[in-house]
DOMARKE-726953 format. One record per atom (N, C-alpha, C, CB): residue number from 0; x, y, z; atom name; residue in three letters. Coordinates in steps of 0.1 Angstrom, whole numbers, padded with zeros to 4 digits. Each point is the difference from the previous one (the first is absolute). Glycine has a CB too. Layout:
<recs>
<i:NUM u:X v:Y w:Z at:CA aa:ala> .
...
</recs>
This chain:
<recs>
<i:0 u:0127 v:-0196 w:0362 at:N aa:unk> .
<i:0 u:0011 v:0010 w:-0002 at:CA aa:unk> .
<i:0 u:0005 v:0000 w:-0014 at:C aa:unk> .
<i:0 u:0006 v:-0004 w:0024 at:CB aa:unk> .
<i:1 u:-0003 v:-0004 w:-0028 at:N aa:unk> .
<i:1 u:0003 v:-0006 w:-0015 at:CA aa:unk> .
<i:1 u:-0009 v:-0003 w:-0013 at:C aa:unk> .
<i:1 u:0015 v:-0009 w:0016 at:CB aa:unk> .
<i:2 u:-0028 v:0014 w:-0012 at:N aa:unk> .
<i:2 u:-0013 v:0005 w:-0005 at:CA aa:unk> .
<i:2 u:0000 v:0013 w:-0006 at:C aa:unk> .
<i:2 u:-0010 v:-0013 w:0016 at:CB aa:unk> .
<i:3 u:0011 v:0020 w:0000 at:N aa:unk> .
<i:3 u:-0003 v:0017 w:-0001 at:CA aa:unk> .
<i:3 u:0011 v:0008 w:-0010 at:C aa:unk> .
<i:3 u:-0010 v:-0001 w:0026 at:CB aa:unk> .
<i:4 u:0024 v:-0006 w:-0021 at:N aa:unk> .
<i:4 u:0014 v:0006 w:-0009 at:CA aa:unk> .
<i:4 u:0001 v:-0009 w:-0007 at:C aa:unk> .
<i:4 u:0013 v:0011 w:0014 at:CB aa:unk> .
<i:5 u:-0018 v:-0013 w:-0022 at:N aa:unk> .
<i:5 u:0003 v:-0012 w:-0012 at:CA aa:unk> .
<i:5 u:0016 v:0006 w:-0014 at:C aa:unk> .
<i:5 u:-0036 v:-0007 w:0003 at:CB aa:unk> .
<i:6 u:0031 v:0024 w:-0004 at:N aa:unk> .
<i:6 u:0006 v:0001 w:-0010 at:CA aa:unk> .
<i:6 u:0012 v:0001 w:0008 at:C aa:unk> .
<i:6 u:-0016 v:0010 w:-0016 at:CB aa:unk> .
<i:7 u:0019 v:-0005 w:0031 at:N aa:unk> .
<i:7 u:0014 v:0003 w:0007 at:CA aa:unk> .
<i:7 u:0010 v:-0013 w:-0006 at:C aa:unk> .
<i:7 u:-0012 v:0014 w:0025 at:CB aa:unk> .
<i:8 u:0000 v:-0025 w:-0019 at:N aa:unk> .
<i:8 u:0007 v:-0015 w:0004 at:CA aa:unk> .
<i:8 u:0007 v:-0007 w:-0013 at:C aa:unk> .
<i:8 u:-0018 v:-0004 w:0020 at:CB aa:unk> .
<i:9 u:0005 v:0008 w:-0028 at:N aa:unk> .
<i:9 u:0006 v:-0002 w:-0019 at:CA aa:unk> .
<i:9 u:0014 v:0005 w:-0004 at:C aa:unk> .
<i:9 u:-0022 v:0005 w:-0007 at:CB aa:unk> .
<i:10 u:0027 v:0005 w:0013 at:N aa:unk> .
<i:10 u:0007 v:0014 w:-0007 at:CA aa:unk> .
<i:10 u:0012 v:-0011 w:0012 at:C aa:unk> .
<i:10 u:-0021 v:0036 w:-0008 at:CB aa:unk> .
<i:11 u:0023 v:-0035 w:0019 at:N aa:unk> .
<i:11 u:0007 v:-0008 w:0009 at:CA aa:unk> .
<i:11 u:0003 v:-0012 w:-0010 at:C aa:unk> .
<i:11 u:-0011 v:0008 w:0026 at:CB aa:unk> .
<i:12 u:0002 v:-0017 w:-0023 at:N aa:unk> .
<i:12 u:0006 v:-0014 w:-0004 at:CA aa:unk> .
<i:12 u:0007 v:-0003 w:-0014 at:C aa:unk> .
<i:12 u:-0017 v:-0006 w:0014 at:CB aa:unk> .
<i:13 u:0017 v:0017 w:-0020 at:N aa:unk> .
<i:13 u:0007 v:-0004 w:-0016 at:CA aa:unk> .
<i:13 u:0019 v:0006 w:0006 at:C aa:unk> .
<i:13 u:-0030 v:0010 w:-0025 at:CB aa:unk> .
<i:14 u:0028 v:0001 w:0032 at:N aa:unk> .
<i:14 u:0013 v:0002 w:0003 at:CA aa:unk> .
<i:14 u:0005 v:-0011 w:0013 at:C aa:unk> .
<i:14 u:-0002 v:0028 w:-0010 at:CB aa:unk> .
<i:15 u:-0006 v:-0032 w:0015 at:N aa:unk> .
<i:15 u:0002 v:-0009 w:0011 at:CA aa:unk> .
<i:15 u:0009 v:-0014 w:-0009 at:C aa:unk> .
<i:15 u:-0026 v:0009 w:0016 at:CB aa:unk> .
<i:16 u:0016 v:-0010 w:-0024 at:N aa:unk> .
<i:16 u:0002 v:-0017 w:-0005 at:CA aa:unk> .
<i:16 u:0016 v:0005 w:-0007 at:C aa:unk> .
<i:16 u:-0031 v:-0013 w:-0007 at:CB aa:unk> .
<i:17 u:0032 v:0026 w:0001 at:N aa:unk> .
<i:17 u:0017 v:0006 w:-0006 at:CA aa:unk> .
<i:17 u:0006 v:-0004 w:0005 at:C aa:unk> .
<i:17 u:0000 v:0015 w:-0005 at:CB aa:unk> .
<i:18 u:0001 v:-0009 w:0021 at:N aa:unk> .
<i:18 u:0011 v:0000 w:0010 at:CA aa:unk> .
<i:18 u:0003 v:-0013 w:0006 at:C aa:unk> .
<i:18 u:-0006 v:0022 w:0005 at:CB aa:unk> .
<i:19 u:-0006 v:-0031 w:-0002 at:N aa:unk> .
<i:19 u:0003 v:-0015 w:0003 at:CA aa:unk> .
<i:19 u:0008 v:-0003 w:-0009 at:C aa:unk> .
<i:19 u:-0021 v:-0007 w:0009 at:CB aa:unk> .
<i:20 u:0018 v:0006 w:-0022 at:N aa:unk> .
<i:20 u:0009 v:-0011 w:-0013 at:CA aa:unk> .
<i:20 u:0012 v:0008 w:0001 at:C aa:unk> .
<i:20 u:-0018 v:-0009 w:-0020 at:CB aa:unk> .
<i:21 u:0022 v:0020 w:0020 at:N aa:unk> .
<i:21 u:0010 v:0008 w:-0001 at:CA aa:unk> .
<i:21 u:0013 v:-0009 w:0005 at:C aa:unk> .
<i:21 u:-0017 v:0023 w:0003 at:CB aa:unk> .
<i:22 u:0032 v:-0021 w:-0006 at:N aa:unk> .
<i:22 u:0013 v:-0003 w:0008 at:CA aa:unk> .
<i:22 u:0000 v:0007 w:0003 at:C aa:unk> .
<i:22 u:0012 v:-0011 w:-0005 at:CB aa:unk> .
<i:23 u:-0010 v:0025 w:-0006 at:N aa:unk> .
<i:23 u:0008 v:0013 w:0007 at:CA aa:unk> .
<i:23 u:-0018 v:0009 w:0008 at:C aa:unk> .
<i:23 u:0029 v:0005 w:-0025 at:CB aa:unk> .
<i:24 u:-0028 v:-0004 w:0035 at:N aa:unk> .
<i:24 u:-0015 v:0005 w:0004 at:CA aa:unk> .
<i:24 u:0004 v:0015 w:0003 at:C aa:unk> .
<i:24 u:-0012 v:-0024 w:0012 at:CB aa:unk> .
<i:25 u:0030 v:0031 w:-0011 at:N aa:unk> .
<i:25 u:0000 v:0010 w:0004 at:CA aa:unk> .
<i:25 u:-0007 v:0014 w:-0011 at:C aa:unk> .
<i:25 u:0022 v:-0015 w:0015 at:CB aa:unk> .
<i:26 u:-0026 v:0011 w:-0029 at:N aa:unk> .
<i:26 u:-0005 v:0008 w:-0010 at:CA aa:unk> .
<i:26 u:-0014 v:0004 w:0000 at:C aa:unk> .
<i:26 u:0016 v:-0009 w:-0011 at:CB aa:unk> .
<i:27 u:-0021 v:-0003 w:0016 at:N aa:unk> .
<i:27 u:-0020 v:0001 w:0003 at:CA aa:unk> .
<i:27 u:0002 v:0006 w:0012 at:C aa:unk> .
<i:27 u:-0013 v:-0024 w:-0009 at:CB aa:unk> .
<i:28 u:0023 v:0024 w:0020 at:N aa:unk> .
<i:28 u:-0007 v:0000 w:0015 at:CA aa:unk> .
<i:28 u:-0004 v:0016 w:0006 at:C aa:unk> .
<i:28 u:0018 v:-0023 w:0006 at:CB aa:unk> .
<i:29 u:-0012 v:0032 w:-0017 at:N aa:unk> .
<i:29 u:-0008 v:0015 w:0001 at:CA aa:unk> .
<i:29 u:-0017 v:-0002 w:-0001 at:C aa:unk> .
<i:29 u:0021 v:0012 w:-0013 at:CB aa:unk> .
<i:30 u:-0025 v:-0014 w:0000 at:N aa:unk> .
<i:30 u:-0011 v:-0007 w:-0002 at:CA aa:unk> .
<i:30 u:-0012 v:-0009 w:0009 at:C aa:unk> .
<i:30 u:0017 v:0002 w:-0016 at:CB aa:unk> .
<i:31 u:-0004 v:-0010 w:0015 at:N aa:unk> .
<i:31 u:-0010 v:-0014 w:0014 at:CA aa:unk> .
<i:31 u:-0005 v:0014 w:0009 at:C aa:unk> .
<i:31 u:0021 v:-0029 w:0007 at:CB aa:unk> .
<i:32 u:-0011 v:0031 w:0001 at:N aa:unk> .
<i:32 u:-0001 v:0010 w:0010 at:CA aa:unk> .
<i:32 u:-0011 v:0007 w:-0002 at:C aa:unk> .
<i:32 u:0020 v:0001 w:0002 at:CB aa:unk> .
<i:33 u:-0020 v:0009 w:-0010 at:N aa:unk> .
<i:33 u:-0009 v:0013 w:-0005 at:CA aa:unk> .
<i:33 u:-0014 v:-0010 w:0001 at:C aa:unk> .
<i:33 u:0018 v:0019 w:-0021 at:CB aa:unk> .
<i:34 u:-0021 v:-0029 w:0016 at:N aa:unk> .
<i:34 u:-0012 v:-0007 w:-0002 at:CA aa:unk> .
<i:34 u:-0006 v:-0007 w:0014 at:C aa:unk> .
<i:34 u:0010 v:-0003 w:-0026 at:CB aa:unk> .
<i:35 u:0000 v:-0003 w:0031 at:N aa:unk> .
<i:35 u:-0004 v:-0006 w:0011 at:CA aa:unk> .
<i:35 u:-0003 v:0006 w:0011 at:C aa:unk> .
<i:35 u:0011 v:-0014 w:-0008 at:CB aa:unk> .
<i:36 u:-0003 v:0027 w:0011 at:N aa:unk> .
<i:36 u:-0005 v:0012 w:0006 at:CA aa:unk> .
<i:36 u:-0018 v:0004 w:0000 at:C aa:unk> .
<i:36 u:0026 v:0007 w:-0008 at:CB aa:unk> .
<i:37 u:-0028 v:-0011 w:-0004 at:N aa:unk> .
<i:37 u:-0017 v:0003 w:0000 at:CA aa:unk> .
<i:37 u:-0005 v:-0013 w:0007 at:C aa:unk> .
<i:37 u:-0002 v:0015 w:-0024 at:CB aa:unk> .
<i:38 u:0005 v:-0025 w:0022 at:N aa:unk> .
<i:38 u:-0004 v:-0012 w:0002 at:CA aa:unk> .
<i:38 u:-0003 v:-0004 w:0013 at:C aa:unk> .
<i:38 u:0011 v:-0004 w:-0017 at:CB aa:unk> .
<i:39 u:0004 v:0008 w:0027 at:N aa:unk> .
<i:39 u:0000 v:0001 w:0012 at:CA aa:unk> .
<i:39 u:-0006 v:0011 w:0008 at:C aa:unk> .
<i:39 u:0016 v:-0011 w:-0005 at:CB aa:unk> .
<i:40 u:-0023 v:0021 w:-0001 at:N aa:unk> .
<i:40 u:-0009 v:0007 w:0007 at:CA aa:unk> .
<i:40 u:-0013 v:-0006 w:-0001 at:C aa:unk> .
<i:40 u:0014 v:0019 w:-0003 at:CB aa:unk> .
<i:41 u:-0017 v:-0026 w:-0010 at:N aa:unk> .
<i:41 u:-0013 v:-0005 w:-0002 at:CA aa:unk> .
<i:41 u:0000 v:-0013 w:0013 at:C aa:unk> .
<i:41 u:-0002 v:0008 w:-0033 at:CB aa:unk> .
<i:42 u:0013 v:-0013 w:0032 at:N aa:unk> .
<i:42 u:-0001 v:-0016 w:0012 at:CA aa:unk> .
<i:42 u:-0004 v:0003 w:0012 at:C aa:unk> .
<i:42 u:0018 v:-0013 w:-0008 at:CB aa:unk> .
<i:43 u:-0008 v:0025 w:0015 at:N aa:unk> .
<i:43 u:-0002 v:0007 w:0009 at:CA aa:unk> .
<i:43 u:-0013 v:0005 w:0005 at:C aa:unk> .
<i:43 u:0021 v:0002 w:-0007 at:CB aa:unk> .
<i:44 u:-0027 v:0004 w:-0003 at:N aa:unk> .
<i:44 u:-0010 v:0007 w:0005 at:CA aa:unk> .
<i:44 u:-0012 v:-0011 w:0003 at:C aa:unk> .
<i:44 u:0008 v:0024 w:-0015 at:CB aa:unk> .
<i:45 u:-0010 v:-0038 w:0005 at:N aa:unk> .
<i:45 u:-0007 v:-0011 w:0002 at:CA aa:unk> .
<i:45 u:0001 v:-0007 w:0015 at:C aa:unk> .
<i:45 u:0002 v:-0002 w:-0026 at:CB aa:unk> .
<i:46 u:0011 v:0002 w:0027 at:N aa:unk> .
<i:46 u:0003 v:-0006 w:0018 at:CA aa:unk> .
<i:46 u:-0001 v:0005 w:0009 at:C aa:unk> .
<i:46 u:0011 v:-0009 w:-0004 at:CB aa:unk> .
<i:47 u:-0011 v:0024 w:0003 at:N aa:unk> .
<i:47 u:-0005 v:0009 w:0009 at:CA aa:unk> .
<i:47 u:-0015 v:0001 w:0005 at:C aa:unk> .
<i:47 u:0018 v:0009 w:-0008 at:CB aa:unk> .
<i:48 u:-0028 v:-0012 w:-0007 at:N aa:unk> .
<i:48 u:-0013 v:-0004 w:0000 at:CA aa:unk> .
<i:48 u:-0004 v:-0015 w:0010 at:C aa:unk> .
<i:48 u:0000 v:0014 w:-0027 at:CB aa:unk> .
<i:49 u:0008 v:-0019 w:0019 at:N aa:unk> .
<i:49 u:-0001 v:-0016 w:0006 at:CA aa:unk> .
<i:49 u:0001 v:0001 w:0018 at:C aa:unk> .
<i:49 u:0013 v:-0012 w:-0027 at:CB aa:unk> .
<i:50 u:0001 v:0014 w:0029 at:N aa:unk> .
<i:50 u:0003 v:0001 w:0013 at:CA aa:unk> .
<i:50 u:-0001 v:0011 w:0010 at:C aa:unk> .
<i:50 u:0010 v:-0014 w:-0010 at:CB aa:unk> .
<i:51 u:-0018 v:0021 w:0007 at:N aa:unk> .
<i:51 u:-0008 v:0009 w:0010 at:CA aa:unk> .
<i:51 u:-0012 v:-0005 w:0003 at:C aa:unk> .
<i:51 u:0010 v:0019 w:-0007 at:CB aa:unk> .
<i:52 u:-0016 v:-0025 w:-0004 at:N aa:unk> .
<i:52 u:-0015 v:-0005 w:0003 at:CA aa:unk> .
<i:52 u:0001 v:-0013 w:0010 at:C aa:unk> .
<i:52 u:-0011 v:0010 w:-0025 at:CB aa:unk> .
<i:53 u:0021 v:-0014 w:0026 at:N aa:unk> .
<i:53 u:0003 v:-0014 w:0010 at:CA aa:unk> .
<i:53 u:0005 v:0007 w:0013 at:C aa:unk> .
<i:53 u:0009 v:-0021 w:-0020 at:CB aa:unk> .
<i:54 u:0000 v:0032 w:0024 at:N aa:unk> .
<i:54 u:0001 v:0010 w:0011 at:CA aa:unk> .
<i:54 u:-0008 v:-0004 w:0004 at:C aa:unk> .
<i:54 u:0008 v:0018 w:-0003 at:CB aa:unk> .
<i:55 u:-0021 v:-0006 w:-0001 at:N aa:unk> .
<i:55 u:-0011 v:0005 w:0001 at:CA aa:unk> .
<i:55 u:-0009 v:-0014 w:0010 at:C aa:unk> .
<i:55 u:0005 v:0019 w:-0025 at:CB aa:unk> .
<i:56 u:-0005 v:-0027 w:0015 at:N aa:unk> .
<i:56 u:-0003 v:-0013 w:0008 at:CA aa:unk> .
<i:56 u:-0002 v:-0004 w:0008 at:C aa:unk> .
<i:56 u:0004 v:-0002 w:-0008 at:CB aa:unk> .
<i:57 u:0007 v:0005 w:0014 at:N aa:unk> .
<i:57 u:0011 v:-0007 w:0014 at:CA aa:unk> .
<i:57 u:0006 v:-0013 w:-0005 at:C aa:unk> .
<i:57 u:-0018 v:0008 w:0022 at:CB aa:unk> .
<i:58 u:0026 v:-0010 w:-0037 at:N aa:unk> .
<i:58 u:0006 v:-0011 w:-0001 at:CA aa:unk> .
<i:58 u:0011 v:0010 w:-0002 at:C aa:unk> .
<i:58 u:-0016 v:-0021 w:-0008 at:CB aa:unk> .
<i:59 u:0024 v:0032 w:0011 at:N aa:unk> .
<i:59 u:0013 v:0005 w:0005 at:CA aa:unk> .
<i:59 u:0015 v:-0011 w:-0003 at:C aa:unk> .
<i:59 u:-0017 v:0013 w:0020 at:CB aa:unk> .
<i:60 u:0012 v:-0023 w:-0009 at:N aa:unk> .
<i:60 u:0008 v:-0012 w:-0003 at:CA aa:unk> .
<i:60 u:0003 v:-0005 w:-0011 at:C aa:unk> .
<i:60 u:-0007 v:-0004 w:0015 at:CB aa:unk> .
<i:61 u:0000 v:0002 w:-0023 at:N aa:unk> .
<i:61 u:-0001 v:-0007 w:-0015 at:CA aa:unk> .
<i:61 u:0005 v:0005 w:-0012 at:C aa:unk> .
<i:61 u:-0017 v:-0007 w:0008 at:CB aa:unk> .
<i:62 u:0023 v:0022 w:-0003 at:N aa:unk> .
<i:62 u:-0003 v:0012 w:-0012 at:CA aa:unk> .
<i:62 u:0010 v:-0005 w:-0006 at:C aa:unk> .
<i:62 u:-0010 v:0023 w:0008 at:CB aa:unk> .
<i:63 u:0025 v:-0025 w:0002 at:N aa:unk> .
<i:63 u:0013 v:-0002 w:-0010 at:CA aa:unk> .
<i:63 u:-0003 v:-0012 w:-0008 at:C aa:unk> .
<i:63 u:0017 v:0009 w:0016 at:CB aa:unk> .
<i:64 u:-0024 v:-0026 w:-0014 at:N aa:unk> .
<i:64 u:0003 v:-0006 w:-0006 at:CA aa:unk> .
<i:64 u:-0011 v:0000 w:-0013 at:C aa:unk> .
<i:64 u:0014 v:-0010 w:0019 at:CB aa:unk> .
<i:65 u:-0028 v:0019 w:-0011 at:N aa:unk> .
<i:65 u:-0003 v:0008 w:-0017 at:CA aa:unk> .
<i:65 u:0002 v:0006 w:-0009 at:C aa:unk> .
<i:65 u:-0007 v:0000 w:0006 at:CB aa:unk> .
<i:66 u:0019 v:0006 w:0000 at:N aa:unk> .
<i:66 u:0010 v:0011 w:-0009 at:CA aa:unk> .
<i:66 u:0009 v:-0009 w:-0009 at:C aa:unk> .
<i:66 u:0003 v:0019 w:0020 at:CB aa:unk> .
<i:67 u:0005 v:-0029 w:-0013 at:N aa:unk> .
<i:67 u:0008 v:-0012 w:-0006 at:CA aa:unk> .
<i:67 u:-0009 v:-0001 w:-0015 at:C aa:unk> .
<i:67 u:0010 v:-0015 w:0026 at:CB aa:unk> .
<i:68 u:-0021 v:0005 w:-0020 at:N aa:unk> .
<i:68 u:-0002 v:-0008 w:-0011 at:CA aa:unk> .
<i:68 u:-0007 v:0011 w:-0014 at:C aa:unk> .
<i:68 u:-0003 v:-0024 w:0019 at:CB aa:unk> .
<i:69 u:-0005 v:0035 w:-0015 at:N aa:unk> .
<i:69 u:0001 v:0010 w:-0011 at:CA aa:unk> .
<i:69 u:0009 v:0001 w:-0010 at:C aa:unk> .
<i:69 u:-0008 v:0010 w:0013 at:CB aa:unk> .
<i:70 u:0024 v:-0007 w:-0007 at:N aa:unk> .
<i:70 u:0011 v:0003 w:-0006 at:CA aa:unk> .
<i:70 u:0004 v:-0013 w:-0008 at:C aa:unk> .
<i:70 u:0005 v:0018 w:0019 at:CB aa:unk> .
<i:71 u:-0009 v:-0027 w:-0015 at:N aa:unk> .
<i:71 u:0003 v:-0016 w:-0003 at:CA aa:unk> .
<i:71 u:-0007 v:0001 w:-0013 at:C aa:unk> .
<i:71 u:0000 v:-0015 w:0025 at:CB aa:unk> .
<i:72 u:-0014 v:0017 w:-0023 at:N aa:unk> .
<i:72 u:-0008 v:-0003 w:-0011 at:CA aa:unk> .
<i:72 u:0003 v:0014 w:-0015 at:C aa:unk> .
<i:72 u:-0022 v:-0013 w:0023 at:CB aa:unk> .
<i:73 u:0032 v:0024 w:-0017 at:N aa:unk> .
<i:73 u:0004 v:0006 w:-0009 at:CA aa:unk> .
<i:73 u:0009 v:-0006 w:-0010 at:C aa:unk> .
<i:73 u:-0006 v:0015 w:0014 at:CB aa:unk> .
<i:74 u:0018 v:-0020 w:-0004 at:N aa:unk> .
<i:74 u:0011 v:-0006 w:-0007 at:CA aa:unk> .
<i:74 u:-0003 v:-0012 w:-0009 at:C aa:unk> .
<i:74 u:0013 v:0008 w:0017 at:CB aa:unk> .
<i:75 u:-0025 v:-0013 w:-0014 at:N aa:unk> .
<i:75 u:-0003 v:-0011 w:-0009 at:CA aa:unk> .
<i:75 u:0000 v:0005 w:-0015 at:C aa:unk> .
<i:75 u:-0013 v:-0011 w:0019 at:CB aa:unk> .
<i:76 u:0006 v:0024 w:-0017 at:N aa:unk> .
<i:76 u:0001 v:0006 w:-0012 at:CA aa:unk> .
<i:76 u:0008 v:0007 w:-0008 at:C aa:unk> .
<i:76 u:-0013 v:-0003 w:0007 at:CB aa:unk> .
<i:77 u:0029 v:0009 w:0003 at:N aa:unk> .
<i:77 u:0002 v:0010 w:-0005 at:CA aa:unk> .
<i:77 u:0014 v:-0009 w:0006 at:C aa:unk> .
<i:77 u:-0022 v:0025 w:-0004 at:CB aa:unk> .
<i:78 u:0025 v:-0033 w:0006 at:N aa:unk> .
<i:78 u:0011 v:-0003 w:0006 at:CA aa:unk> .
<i:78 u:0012 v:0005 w:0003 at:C aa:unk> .
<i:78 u:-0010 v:-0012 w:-0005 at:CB aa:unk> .
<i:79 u:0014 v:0024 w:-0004 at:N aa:unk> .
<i:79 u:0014 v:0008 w:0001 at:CA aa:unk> .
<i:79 u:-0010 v:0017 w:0010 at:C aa:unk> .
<i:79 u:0020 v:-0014 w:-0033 at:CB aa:unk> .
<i:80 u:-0029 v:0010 w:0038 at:N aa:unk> .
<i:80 u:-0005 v:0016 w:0009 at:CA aa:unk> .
<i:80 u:0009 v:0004 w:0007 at:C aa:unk> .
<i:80 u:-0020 v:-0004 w:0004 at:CB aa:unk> .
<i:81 u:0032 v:-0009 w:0002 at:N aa:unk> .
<i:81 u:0007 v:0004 w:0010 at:CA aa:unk> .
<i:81 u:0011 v:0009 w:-0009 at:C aa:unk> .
<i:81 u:-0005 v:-0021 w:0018 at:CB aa:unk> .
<i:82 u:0010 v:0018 w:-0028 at:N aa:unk> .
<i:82 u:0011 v:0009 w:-0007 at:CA aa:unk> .
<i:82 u:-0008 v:0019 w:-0005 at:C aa:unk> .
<i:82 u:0014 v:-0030 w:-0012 at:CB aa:unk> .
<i:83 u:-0026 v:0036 w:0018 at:N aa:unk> .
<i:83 u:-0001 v:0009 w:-0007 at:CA aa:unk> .
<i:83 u:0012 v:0010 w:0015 at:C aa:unk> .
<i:83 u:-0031 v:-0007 w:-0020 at:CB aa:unk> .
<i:84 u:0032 v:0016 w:0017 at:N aa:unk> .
<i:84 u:0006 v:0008 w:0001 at:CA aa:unk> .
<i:84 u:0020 v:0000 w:0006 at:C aa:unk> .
<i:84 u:-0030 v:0005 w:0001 at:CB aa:unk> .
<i:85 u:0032 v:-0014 w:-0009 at:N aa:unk> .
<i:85 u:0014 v:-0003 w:0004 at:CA aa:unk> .
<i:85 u:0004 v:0008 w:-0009 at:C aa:unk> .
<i:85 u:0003 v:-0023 w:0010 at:CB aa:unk> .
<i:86 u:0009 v:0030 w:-0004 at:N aa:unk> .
<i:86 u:0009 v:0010 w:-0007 at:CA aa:unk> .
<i:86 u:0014 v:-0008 w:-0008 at:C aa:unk> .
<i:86 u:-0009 v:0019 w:0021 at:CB aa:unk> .
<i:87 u:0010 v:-0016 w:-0030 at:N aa:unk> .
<i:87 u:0013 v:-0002 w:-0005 at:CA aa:unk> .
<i:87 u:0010 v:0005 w:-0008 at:C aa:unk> .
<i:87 u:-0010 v:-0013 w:0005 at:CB aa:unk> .
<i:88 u:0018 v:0016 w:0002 at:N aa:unk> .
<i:88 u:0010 v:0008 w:0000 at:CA aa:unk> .
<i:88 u:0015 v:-0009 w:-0009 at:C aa:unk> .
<i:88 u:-0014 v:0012 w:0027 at:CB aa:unk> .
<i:89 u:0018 v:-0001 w:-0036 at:N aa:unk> .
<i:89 u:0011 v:-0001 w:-0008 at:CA aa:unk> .
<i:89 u:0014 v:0001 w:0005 at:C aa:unk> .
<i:89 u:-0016 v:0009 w:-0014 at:CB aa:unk> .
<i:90 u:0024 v:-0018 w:0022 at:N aa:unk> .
<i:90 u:0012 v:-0001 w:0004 at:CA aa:unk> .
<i:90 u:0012 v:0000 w:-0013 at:C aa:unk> .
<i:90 u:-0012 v:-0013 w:0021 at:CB aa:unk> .
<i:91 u:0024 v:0022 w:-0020 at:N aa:unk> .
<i:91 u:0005 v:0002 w:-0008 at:CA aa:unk> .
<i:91 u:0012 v:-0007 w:0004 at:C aa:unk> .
<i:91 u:-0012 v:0017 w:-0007 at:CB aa:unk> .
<i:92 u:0016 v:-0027 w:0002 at:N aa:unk> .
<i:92 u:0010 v:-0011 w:0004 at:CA aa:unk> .
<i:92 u:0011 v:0004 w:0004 at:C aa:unk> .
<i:92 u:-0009 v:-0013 w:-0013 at:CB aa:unk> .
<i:93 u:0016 v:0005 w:0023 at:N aa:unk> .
<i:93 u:0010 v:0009 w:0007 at:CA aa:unk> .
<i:93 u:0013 v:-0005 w:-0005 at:C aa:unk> .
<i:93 u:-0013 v:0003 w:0021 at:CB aa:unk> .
<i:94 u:0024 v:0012 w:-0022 at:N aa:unk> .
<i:94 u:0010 v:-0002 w:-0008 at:CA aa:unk> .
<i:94 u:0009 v:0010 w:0009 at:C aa:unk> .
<i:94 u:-0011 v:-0007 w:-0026 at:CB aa:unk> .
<i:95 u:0026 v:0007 w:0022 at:N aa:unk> .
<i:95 u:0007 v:0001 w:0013 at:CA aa:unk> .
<i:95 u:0011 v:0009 w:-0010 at:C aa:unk> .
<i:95 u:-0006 v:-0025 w:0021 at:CB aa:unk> .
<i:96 u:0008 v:0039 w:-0018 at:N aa:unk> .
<i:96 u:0006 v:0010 w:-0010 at:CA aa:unk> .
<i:96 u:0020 v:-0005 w:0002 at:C aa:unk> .
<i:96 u:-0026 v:0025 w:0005 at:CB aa:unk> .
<i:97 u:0029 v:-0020 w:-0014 at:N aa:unk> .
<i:97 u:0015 v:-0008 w:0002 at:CA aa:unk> .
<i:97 u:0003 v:0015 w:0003 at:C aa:unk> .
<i:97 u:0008 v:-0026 w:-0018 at:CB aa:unk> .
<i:98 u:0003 v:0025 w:0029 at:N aa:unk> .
<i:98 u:0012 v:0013 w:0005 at:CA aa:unk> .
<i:98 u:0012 v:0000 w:-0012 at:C aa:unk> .
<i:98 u:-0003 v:-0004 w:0029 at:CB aa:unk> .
<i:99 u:0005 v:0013 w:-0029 at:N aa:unk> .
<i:99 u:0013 v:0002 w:-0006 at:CA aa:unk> .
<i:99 u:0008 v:0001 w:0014 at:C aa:unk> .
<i:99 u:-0006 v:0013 w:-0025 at:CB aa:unk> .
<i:100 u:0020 v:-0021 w:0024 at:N aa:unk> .
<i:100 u:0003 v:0005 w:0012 at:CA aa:unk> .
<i:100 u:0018 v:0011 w:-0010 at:C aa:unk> .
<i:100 u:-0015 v:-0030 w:0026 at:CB aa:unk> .
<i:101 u:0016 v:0033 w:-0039 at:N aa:unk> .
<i:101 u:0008 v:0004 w:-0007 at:CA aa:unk> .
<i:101 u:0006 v:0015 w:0000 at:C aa:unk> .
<i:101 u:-0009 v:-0020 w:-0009 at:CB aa:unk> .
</recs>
């Protein structure tokens, strides 16, 4: 998988490794996003390969904890996969208008 998309995974992991070191992560996480978006179609489409051909099998049973450890063997690499598409949103701090009561 990480053969075929080499340049995807290249182009991922330099903003990956950003967003890990990052404090503030809310400035990359458009980015992360936009990027990991490709990423997660590329993982997706590999586990769908993977775990249809075990269906197909008749190991049905097995598919979820083939699915698990796929996903396992992603995060080894990419360990923040779970943060791609979190939204974050700009709260404008709350403040409380004074009455005139005059």
């Amino acid at each position: 998988m990480m053969a075929e998309n080499k340049s995807s995974f290249n182009a991922f992991r330099l903003i990956h490794d950003k967003y890990a070191l990052a404090r503030d992560t809310d400035p990359l996480q458009e980015e992360f996003n936009t990027e990991g978006e490709k990423i997660l179609e590329i993982v997706r489409e590999w586990e769908n390969k993977l775990c249809s051909q075990s269906e197909k099998g008749g190991y049905g049973l097995f598919t979820g904890n083939l699915s698990e450890k796929f996903h396992d063997l992603v995060k080894k690499s990419f360990p923040m996969v779970d943060h791609i598409g979190i939204i974050v949103k700009k709260v404008t701090p709350f403040s409380l208008k004074k009455i005139n009561l005059d």
